[in-house]
N, C-alpha and C positions, 0 to 999 in steps of 0.2 A: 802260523797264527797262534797268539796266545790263548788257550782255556778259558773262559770266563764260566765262574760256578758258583750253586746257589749254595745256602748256608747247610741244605740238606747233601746235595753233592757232596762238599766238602768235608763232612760228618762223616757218612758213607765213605770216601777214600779211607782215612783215616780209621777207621774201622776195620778197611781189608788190609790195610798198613799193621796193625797191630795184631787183629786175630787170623788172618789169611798168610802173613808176611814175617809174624814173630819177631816184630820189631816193637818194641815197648813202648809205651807212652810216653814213657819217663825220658827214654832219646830223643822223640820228637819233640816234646818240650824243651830238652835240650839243645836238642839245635836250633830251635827258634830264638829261643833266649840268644845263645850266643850268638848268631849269625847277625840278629837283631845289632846287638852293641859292637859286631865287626863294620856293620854300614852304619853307625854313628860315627863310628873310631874313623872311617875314611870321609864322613863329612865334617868332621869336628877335629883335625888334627891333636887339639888342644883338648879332648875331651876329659882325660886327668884331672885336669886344673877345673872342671867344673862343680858345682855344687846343684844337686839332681835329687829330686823328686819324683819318684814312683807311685801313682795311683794305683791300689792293684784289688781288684774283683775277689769275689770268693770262688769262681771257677777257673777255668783254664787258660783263659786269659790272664789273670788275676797272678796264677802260676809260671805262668811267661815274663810276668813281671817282676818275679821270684830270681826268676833263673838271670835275668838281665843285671839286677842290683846286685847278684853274685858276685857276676862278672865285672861291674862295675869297681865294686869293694876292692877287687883285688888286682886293677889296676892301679887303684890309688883314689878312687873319685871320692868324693864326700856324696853316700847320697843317704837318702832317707825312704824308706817305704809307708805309704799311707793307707793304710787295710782299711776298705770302707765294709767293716765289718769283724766279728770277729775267730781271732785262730784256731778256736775250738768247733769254729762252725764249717774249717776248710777240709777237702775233702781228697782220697787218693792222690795222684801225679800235685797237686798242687799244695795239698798240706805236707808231704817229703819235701818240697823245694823250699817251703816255707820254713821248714823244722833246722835244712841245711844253711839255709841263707841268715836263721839267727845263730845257730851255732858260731859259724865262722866272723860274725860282727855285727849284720845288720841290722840296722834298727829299723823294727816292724811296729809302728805304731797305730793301734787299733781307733778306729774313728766312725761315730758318727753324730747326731745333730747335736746333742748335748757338749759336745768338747774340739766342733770342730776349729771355731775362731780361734782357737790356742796354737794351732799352727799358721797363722797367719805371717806371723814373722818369719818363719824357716818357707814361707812361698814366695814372700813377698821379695826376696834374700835370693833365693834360686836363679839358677839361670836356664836350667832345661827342666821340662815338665813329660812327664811316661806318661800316655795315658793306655795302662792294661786291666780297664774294668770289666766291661762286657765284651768286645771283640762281634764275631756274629752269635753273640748269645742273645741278641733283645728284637722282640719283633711288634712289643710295643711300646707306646708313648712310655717314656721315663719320667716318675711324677717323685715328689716330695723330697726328698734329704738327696736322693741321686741327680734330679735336677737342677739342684741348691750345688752338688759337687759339680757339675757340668757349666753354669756359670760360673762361679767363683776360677775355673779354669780358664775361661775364655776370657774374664778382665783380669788376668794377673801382664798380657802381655809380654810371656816368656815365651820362648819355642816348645813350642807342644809336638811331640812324635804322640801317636796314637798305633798301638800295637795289634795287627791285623785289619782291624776299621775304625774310625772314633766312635767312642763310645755314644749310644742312644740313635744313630745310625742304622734302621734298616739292610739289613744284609741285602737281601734280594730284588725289591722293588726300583730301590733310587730313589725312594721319596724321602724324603726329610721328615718324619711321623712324630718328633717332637722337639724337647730340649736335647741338643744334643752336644756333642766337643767339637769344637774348630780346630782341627791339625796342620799344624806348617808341613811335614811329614809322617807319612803313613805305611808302615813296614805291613805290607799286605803277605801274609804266610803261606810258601806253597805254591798258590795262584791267585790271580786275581777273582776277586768277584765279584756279582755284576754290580753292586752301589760302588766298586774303584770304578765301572766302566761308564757309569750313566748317570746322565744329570736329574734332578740338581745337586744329589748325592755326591757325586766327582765334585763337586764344587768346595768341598769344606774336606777332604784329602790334602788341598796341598799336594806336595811333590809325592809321589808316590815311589817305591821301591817292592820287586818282590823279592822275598826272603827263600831260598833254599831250605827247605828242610829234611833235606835226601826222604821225599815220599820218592817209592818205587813205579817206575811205570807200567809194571803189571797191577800195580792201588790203582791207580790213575785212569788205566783201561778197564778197567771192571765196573766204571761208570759209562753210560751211554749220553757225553756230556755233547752238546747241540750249538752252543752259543760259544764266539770265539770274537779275539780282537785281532782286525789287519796290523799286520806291522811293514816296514818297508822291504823286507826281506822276501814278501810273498808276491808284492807285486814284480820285485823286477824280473823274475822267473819268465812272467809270463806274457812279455817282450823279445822280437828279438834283432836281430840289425836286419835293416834292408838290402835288399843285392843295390849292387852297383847299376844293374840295368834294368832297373825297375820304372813303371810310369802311371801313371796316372789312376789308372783303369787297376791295377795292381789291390788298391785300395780299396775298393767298393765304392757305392753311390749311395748316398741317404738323403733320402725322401722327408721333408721338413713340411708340416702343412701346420701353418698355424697365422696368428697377425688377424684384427679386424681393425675399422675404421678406429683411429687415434691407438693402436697397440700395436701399429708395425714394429716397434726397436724390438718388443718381445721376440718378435720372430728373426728378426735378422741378428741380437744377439744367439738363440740357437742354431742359426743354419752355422754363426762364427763359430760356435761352441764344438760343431760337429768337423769344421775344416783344422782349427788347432789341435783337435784330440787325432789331427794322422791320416782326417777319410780324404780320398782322393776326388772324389767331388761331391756336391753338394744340390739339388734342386731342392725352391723354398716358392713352394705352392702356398699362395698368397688373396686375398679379394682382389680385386682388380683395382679397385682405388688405393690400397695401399702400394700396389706394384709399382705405381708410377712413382711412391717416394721411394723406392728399394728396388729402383733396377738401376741405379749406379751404384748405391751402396746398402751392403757390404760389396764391392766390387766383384770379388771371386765367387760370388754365388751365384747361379741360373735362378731366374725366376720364371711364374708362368703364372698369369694374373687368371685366376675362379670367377664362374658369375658371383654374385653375392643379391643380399636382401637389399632392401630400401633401407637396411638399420647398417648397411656396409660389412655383414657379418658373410661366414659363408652360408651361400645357399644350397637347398636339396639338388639344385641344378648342376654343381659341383661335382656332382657322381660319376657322371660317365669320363669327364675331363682326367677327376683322377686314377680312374680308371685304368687308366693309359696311360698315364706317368708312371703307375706304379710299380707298371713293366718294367725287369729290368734292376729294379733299387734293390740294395743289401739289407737294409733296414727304415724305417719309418719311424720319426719324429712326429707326434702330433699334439696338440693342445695351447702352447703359449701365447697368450691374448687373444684367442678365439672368439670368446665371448661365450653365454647359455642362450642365447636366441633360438627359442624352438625351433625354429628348422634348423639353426645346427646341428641343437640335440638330434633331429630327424637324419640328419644326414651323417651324423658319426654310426648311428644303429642303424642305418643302408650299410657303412662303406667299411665302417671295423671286421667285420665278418668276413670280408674280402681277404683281407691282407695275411698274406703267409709266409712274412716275416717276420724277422724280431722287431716288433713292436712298442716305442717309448710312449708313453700316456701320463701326462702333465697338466699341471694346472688347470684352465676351463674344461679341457677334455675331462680329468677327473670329476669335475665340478657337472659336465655331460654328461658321463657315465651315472653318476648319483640322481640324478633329475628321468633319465629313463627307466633305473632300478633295474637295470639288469645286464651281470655281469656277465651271462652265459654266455652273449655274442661274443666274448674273450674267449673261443674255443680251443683254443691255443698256448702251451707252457712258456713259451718266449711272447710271452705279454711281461711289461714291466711296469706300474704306476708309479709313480715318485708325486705322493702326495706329503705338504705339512698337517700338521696336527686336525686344521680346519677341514682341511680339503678330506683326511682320515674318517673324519667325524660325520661330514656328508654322507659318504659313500661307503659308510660301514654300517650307519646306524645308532655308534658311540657315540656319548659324550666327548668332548674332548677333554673335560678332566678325568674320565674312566681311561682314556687312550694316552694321556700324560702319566697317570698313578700307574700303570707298568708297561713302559713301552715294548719293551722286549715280545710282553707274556701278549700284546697284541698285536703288533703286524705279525706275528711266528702265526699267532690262529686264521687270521686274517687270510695270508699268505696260503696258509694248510687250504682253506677251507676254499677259496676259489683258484685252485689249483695256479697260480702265477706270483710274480716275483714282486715284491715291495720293499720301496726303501720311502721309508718315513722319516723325514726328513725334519731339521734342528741339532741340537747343541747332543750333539756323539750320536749322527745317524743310522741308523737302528735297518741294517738289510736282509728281510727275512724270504726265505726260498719257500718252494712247495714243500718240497722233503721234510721239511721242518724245520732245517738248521739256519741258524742264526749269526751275522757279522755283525758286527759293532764298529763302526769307523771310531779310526783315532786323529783325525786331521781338522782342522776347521776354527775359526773363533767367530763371537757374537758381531765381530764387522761384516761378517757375511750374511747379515739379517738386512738386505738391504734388496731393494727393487733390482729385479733381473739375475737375481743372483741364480735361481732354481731353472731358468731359459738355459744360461750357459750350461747349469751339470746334465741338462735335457739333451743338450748338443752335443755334449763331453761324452754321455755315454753312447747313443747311438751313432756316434762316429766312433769309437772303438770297436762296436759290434760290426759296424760295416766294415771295418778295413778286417775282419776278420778274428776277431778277439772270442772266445765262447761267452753267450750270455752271461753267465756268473761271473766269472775273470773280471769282463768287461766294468758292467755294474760297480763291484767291488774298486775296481780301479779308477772305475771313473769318480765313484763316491770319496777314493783317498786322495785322488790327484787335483781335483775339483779343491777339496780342503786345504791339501796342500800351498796349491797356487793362492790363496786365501791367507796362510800364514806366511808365507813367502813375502807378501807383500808388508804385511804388518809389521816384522821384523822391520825388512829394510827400511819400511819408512817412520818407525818405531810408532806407530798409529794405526788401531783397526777402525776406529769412529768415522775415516773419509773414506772407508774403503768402497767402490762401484764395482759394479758389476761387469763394465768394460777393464778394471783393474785384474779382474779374474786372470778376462783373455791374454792381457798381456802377460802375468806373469804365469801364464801354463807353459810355454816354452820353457822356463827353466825347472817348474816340477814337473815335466814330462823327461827331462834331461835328467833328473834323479835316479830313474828307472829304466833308461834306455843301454841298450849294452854298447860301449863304448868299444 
């Protein structure tokens, strides 16, 4: 899995890089620089022949942009550096790079409000735009002649690279906290951090790349760094082929309780979710009125129709039936279209208390759990909730703009604090453990904002758990494979806006076939 670090982490490496490691400043702004214009040179064949523009900071950022138009220069390129401020104000590693890069040619032209319209021409003329003003140096709003430079970038309509993050970009959060740079690409230094991993912040990255800058991996361990991006290299590990003589029973059985009057598909999309993700069978305890539309289909599902209410919800009377089902299962599915009908809610804080297995809790169920206020019948570490941002906000107590302005730094407390597993779910789903540590999916696009979409990953994961996958793995797997199957589709059909949520199920067969060992 990749690092993801905050602007402090990353500070901190770089510190025991230099005073722990005896590795200069001076080289690690070196290599950034140049690593920097080696992934131009292999996106830009023709980068020589271009005419470039360096925005470049009074810090170290600022310095990286130094080191870039060096290297630039002595390819051949025509470029121009635009110091939004000035030379006498720059300071160690970045006023040396600055002293060397006018020595050798380049032009450093000092700028701010009074004289900046004078380069208008030489932007307007350009074809690639640097931006290495702030990096993660700004943690807030960017106001005045820096804002005025941060649009004047965003309408020139050049390709903009932004070196380490675009400038007026929150490092840590993901929020968007003012005027900021729009990057076609973003040479993220070292590692990523967490505004490359997390929206809406990811959203104005652009292509992102990370840059090498031989930090050592004893810098790197000297931090106690928590939060991490899945990549497809982690899931297929923890897959592995089936024997030849294997059956049914082989798999596990997962217990699916959810569906009230008029929200049966909810449920029989998850019992689906859980038979595509590998489990070998599936019972989808159901109200009884719904059974009758969901005992043909989904075909390969068992059903077993619950009393229910007079409102077709389940009823407290449901207790001891499932009782008895639950003998037996690998894992439990519970919540999708259940409904909050107080004696639901009665009967989730009878029958959760029961269950001692890995446990999925979704949608109304989350929505139950928040109307009884009490999480403690979850007495158990393989509890998972997979709530979105609403459902978060219920059941935490948050706002949900307090729970969007940092999602990490909330389900990770969330998680801590009632000792079980969450994935908060949206645009780069956010999985945070008890231990503390943090996944960040990297799968998924906004066509999966669509009805039934969170049924299937409900299914997906609790049938991983069941066929035997470890809670975490599972989770984590189900969260990328789930996204997967979601871009898989948009591709092929070069469309996410039609994408359904029966599009999921079909296309999981071939992102489960990503990761499966051949």
């Amino acid at each position: 899995m990749q690092k993801v670090l905050t602007a402090a982490e990353m500070q901190a490496i770089d510190r025991h890089a230099i005073e722990e490691c005896g590795i200069p400043g001076m080289i690690l702004m070196e290599n950034a620089g140049r690593e920097s214009v080696e992934t131009l040179k292999r996106k830009f064949p023709d980068l020589a022949s271009k005419k470039i523009v360096v925005f470049a900071g009074k810090g170290n950022n600022g310095g990286d942009g130094f080191v870039m138009a060096r290297h630039l220069l002595n390819m051949g390129t025509d470029v121009w550096v635009l110091l939004l401020g000035k030379t006498g104000e720059l300071k160690a590693d970045a006023k040396i790079n600055a002293e060397i890069a006018q020595k050798i040619g380049v032009k450093i032209n000092e700028v701010d409000a009074g004289n900046f319209k004078s380069f208008d021409h030489r932007l307007r003329h350009c074809d690639l735009v640097i931006d290495a003003i702030f990096g993660t140096g700004l943690s807030k709003p960017a106001t005045g002649f820096y804002a005025e430079v941060f649009e004047k970038i965003n309408h020139l309509q050049k390709f903009v690279v932004s070196v380490d993050i675009p400038s007026g970009v929150d490092s840590d959060s993901g929020c968007l906290i003012g005027p900021h740079v729009q990057a076609d690409l973003t040479l993220a230094l070292a590692m990523l951090k967490r505004s490359h991993a997390t929206f809406p912040s990811a959203g104005v990255m652009g292509d992102i790349e990370v840059i090498d800058i031989s930090i050592p991996q004893k810098a790197i361990a000297s931090q106690s760094i928590t939060v991490e991006m899945v990549e497809p290299e982690d899931i297929v590990s923890w897959f592995s082929k089936r024997p030849s003589h294997s059956h049914k029973g082989d798999f596990g059985h997962v217990l699916v309780i959810a569906g009230s009057l008029g929200k049966g598909g909810a449920a029989g999309l998850t019992a689906l979710g859980a038979l595509r993700a590998g489990c070998g069978l599936v019972t989808l305890a159901i109200p009884e009125s719904c059974q009758k539309a969901l005992e043909f289909h989904p075909l390969e599902v068992m059903t077993v129709p619950l009393p229910e209410t007079t409102n077709g919800t389940l009823s407290l009377r449901a207790k001891d039936p499932l009782l008895k089902i639950l003998q037996g299962k690998s894992a439990v599915a519970v919540g999708p279209g259940i409904s909050t009908d107080p004696e639901t809610v009665h009967l989730l804080r009878e029958f959760l208390p029961t269950v001692e297995v890995p446990l999925v809790i979704d949608a109304d169920a989350v929505n139950c759990l928040a109307k009884s206020g009490d999480l403690k019948i979850l007495n158990f570490s393989d509890a998972i909730l997979t709530p979105h941002p609403k459902e978060m906000s219920r059941i935490s107590g948050w706002s949900t703009e307090e729970i969007q302005a940092n999602r990490i730094e909330s389900a990770s407390r969330f998680a801590g604090e009632n000792g079980l597993t969450l994935v908060l779910k949206g645009a780069r789903t956010i999985i945070a453990f008890p231990d503390g540590s943090v996944v960040i999916n990297s799968t998924g696009n906004p066509g999966m904002a669509t009805a039934g979409s969170g049924d299937v990953l409900t299914g997906v994961i609790a049938g991983l758990i069941g066929q035997g996958l470890k809670t975490r793995s599972a989770v984590i797997a189900g969260v990328y494979l789930h996204g997967l199957a979601g871009d898989i589709y948009a591709k092929e059909k070069g469309s996410e806006t039609s994408l359904t949520a029966g599009d999921l199920l079909d296309n999981f067969p071939e992102s489960l076939k990503r990761v499966l060992p051949r």
